[in-house]
C-alpha positions in Angstrom: 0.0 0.0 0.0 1.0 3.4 -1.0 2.4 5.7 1.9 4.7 7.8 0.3 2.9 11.3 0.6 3.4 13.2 3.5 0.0 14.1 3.6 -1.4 11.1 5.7 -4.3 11.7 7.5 -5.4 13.8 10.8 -5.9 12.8 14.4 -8.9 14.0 16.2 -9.0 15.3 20.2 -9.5 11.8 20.9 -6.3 10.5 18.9 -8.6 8.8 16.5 -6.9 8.9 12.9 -8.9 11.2 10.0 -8.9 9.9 6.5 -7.9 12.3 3.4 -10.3 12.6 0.2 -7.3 12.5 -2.0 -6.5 10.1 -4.7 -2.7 10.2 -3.6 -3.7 8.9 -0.3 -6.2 5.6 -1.2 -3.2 2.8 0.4 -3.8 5.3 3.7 -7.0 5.1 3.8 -8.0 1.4 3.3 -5.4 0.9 6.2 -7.5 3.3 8.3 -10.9 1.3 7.7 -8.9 -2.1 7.7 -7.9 -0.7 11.1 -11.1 0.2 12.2 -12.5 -3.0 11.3 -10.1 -5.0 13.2 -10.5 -3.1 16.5 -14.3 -3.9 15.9 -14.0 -7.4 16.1 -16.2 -9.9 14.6 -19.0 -7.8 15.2 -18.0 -4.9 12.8 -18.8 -1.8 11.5 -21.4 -0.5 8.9 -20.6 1.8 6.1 -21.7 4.4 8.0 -19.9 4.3 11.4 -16.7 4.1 9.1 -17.6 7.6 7.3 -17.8 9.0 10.8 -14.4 7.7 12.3 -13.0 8.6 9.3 -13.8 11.5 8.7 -13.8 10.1 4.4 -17.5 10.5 2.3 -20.1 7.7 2.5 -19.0 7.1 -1.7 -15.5 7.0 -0.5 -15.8 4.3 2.2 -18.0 2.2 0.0 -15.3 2.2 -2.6 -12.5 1.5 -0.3 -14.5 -1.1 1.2 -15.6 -2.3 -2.2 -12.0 -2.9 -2.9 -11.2 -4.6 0.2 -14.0 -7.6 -0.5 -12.3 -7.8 -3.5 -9.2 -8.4 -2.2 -10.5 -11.0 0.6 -10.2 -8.8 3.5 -13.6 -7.5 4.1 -17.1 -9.7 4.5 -20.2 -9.1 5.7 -21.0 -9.6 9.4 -24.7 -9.4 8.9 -27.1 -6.8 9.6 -27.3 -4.5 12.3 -31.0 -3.7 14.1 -33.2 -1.9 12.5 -34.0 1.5 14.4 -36.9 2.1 11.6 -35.4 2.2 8.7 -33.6 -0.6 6.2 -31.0 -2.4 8.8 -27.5 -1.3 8.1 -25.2 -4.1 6.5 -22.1 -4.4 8.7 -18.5 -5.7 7.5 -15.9 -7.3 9.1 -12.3 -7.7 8.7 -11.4 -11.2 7.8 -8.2 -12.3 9.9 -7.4 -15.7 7.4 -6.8 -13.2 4.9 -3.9 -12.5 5.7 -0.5 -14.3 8.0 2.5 -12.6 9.3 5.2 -14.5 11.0 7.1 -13.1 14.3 10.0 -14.4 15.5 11.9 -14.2 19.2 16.1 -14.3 18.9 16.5 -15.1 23.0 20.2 -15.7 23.7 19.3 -19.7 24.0 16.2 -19.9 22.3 14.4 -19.1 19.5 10.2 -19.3 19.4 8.4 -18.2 16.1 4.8 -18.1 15.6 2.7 -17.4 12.4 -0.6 -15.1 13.6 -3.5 -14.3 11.6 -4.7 -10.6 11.1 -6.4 -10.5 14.6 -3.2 -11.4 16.1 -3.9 -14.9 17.2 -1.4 -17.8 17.4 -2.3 -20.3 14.4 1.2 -22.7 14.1 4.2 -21.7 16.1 7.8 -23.3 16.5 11.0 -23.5 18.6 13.7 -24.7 19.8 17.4 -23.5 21.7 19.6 -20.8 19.5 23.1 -20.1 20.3 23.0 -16.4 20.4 26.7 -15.8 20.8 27.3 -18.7 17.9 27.2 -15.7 15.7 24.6 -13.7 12.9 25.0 -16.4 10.5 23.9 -19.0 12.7 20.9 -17.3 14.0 20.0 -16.4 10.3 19.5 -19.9 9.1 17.6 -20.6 12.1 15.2 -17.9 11.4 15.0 -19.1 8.2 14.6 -23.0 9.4 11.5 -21.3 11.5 9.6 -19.6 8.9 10.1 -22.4 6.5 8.2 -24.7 9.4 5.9 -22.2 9.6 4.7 -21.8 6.1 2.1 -23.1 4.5 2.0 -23.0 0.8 -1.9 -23.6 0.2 -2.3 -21.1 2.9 -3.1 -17.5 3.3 -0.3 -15.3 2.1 2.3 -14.0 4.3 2.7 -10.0 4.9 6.5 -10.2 6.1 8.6 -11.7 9.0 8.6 -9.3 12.4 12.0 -10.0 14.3 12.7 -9.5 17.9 16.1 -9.4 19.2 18.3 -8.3 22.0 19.3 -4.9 21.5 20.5 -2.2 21.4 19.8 -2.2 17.5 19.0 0.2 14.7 15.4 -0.7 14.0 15.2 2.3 11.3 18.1 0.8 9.7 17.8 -2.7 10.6 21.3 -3.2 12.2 22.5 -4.4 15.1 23.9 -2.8 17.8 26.5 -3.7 20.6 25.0 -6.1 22.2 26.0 -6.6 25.8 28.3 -10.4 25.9 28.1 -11.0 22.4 30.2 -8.2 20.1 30.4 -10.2 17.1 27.2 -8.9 16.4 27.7 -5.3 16.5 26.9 -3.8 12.8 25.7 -6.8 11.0 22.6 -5.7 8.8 19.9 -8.6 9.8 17.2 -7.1 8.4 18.7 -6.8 5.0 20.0 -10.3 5.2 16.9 -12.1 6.3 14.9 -10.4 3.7 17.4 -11.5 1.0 17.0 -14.9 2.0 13.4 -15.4 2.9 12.2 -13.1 0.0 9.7 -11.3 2.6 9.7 -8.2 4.2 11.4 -8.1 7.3 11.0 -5.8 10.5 13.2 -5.9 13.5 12.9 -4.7 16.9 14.4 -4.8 20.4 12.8 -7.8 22.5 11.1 -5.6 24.8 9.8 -3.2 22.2 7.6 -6.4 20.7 7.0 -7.3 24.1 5.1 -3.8 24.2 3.2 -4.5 21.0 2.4 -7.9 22.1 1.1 -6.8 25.5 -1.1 -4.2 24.0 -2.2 -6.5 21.1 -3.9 -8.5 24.0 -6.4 -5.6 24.4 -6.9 -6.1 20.6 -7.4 -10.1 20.6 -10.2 -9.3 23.6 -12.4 -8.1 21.0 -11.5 -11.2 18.8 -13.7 -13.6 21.6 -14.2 -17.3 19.9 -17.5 -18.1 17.8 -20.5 -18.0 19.8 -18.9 -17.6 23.6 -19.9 -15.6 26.3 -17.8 -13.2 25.7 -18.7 -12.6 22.3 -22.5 -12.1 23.5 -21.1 -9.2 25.4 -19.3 -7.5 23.5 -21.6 -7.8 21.0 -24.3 -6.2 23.8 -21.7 -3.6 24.4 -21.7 -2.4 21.1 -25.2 -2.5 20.6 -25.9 -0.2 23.5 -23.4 2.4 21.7 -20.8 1.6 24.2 -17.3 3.0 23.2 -15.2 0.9 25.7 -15.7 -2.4 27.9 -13.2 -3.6 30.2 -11.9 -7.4 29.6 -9.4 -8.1 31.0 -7.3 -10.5 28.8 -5.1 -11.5 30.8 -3.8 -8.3 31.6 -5.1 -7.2 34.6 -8.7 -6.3 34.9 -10.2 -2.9 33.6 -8.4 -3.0 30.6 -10.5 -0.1 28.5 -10.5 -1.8 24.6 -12.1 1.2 22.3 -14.5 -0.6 19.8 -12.6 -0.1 16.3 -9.4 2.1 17.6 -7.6 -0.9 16.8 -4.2 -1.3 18.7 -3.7 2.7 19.5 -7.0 3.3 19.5 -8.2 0.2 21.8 -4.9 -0.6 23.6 -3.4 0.8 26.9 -2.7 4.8 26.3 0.5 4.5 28.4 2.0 1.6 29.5 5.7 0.2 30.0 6.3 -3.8 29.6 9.2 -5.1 31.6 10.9 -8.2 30.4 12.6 -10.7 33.1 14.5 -13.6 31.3 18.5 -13.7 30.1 18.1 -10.0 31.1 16.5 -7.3 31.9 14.6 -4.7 29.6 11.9 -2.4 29.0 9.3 -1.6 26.5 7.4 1.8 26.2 3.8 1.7 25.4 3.5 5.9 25.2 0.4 8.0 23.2 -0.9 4.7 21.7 2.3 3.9 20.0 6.1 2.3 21.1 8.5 4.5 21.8 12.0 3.9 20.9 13.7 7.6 21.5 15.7 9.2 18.4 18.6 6.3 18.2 16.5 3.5 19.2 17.7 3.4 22.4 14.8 3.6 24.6 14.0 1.0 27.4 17.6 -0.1 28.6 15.6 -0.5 31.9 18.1 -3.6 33.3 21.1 -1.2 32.8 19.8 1.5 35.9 22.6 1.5 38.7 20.1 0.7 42.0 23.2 0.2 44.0 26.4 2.7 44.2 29.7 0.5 43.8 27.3 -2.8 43.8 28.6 -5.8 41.9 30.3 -5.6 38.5 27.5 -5.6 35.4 27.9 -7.4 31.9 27.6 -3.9 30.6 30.8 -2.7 32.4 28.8 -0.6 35.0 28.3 -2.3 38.7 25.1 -2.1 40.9 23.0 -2.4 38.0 19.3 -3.6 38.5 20.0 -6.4 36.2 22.9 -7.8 38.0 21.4 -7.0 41.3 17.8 -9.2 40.1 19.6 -11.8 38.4 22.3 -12.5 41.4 18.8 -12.8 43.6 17.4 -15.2 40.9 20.3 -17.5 41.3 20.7 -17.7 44.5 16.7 -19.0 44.3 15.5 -15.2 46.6 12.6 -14.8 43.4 10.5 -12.3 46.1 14.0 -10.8 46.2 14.4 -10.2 42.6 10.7 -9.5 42.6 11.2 -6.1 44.8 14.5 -5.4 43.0 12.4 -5.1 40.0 9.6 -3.2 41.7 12.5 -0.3 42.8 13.9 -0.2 39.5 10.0 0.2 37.9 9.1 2.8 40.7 11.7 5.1 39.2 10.0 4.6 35.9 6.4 4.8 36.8 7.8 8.1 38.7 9.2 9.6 35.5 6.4 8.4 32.8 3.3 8.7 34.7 2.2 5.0 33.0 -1.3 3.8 33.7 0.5 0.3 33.7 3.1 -1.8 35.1 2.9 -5.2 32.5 5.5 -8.0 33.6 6.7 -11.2 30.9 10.1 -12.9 30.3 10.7 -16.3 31.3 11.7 -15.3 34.6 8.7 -13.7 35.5 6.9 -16.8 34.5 8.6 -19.4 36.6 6.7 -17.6 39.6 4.3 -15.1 37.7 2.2 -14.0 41.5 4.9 -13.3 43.4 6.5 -10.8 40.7 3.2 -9.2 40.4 3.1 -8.9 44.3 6.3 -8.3 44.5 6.6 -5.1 42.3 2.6 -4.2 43.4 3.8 -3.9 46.9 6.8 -1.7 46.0 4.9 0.7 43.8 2.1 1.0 46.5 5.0 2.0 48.7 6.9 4.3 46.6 3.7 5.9 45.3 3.4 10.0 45.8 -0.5 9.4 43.7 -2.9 7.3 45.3 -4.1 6.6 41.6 -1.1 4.3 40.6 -0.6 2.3 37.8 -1.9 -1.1 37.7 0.9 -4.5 38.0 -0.3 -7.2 36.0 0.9 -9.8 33.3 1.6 -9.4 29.6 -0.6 -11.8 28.3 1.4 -12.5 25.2 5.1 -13.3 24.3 7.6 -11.1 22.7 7.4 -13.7 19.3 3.4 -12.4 19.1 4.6 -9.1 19.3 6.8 -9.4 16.9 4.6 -10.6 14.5 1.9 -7.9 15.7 4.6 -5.3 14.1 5.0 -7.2 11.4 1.5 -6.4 10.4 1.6 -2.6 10.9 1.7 -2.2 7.2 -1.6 -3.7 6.6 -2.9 -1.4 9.2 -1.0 1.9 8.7 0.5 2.0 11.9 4.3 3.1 11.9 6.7 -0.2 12.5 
């Protein structure tokens, strides 16, 4: 899809995006309704409701969406009630349309998993990686992964979203220095995998698709299975003109999910996802979006000195919180590590002013209660706000959210 003009679209007071009437500008706005129609669910949207998020003419968004059922994206989800006149015909997004493959680079494992448009898990595949083995040896994993993956009388594939431990380049696609394992400094793997799996590539920092994938949960809610409970309420939701429902999703309750804001729109406003595993990190879920600061650079969470003159870090600092948690994990004090973390998120939560505190990593889910507990209790301490942010899990891996970027271009959001 076209997104070359620099012209693309408005947001409203309510950070929805605005389409453009212009001809220039037809790849931005079938993302905006495909968009729109994905944060609906399988409910959807009529012609009309489209028009009015959109800001776009009723003729526009009929040929937009004309196009779209052309292309097997968009179907009819039936008929809305009638409020006197001729029932509206609503129209879904359909997620089999369209795969994306995301892919974790740990520093001993590797997880892929192949997601339809709604973000859910539909094949996924594993197995240990050598991280300091060396690029080349990581690339033909990745490329072992997505061949497992695929499916050649399946739907197509939109590109490959990779997730590894930074710091990285994501504009550029390079690595950066990462911390124990300099061979990899500078060695272009976006270029590299996209040579050799003849798909477009995206690659993030672990924790940054550990954002995406925690907010995507807040999507997926809206995505309930055929005919279940949840469905029936959501659909009731929508009915009554509701513009938000709380669901949880594994994420902690009160969640608010914005019928057809899609990810942005329907996801936590601010949030920051802290990853426990090999090492420590953090993601920043900020104005509906991931922030990664001018150089990519944001979220080096693990790499905080807690403790003046405290034991030597990896990174060549000493009394950093990663050292600190990780020395606690070892020596089997988890509540220990748990508070360590909690410290070390206080400072954040103190700086961002995030409405959420979302824990993953491997670590975090070898005793998933105490952390959230753990770094609750410090927070409730530490607070100077009575309204603090909630603790809760992710609710989705770092390989799902790299595969949620990897279908930002479908959707129009930036990668």
């Amino acid at each position: 899809m076209n997104r070359g003009s620099s012209n693309s679209g408005h947001s409203d007071a309510h950070g929805r995006r605005g389409g453009v009437n212009l001809p220039a500008l037809r790849g931005h706005n079938e993302a905006l309704v495909l968009d729109l129609l994905r944060g609906a669910g399988p409910v959807g949207l009529g012609r009309t409701e489209l028009a009015a998020r959109t800001g776009l003419t009723p003729q526009a968004v009929s040929k937009i969406t004309a196009r779209l059922g052309a292309d097997g994206l968009v179907a009819e989800a039936g008929r809305a009630a009638s409020t006197g006149g001729k029932p509206r015909t609503l129209l879904r997004l359909v997620p089999d349309a369209r795969h994306a493959v995301g892919v974790h680079l740990d520093r001993d494992v590797l997880k892929a998993v192949r997601v339809d448009l709604a973000g859910r898990v539909v094949a996924d595949s594993g197995g240990p990686l050598d991280f300091g083995a060396g690029p080349e040896a990581a690339v033909e994993a990745v490329v072992r992964a997505v061949a497992r993956l695929g499916d050649p009388y399946g739907p197509p594939l939109l590109g490959v979203g990779v997730a590894a431990p930074g710091p990285l380049d994501h504009r550029a696609g390079v690595m950066g220095r990462v911390t124990g394992f300099p061979s990899w400094k500078g060695f272009p793997l976006r270029g590299v995998l996209e040579g050799r799996l003849g798909l477009p590539v995206l690659l993030d920092k672990d924790t940054n698709a550990g954002a995406a994938a925690a907010a995507g949960a807040w999507l997926r809610a809206t995505w309930p299975d055929e005919g279940s409970e949840a469905e029936g309420a959501a659909r009731a939701a929508r009915a009554a003109g509701a513009v938000g429902a709380d669901v949880a999703a594994g994420v902690g309750a009160g969640a608010g999910v914005v019928a057809g804001g899609g990810i942005a729109g329907g996801g936590p406003h601010t949030c920051v996802y802290l990853h426990v595993g090999t090492g420590l990190g953090a993601g920043l879920w900020l104005g509906g979006g991931v922030y990664r600061g001018a150089r990519s650079a944001a979220g080096e969470f693990g790499h905080q000195v807690l403790l003046l003159d405290g034991p030597p870090c990896r990174c060549g600092a000493r009394g950093c919180v990663e050292v600190l948690c990780l020395e606690a994990v070892a020596r089997g004090d988890i509540p220990g590590a748990a508070r360590i973390v909690g410290e070390a998120a206080a400072n954040l939560v103190a700086l961002l002013d995030v409405d959420r505190v979302l824990l993953g990593g491997r670590v975090v889910a070898s005793a998933p209660d105490v952390f959230v507990a753990g770094v609750g209790a410090v927070l409730a301490a530490r607070a100077l706000d009575p309204a603090r942010p909630v603790v809760a899990l992710a609710g989705a891996g770092v390989a799902e959210g790299a595969a949620e970027m990897a279908l930002t271009s479908l959707f129009g959001r930036a990668g």
